[in-house]
C-alpha positions in Angstrom: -44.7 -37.7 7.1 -43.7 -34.5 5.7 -46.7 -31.9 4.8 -45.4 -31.0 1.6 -48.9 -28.8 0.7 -47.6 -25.9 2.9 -44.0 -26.1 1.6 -42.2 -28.2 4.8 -39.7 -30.4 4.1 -37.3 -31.4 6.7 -33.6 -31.7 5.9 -33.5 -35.7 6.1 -36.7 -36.0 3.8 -35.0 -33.4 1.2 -31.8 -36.1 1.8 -33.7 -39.0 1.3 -35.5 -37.2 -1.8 -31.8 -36.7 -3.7 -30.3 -40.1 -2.5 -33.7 -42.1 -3.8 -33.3 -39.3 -7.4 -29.9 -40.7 -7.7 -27.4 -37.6 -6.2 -24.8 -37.7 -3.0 -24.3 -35.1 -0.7 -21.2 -33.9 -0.1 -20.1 -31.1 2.2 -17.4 -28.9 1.8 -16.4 -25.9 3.8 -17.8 -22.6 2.6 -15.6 -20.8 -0.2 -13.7 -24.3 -0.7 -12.4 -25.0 -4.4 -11.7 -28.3 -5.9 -8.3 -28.0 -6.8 -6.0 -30.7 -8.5 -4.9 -32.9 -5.7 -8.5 -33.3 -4.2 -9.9 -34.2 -7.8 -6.5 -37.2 -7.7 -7.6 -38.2 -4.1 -11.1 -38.6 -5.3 -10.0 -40.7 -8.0 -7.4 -43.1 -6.0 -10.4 -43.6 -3.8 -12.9 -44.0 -6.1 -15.4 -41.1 -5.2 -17.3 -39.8 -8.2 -17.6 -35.9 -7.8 
């Protein structure tokens, strides 16, 4: 278990943490911007952003 009195939290507890609050990780290369065509793709396959 994570000792979260001195501030530690592993990166798969903070993941866990999100997905159980409701939000999705998504990774994207550094400087990327949505543009028009990924915002379609995400809707023909159903991704919420």
């Amino acid at each position: 278990m994570e000792n979260l009195a001195n501030g530690d939290m592993s990166v798969s507890a903070l993941v866990s943490l999100l997905e159980a609050a409701g939000y999705d990780l998504k990774l994207v290369k550094a400087g990327h911007a949505r543009t028009v065509e990924d915002i379609l793709a995400e809707q023909r396959r159903g991704d919420s952003a």
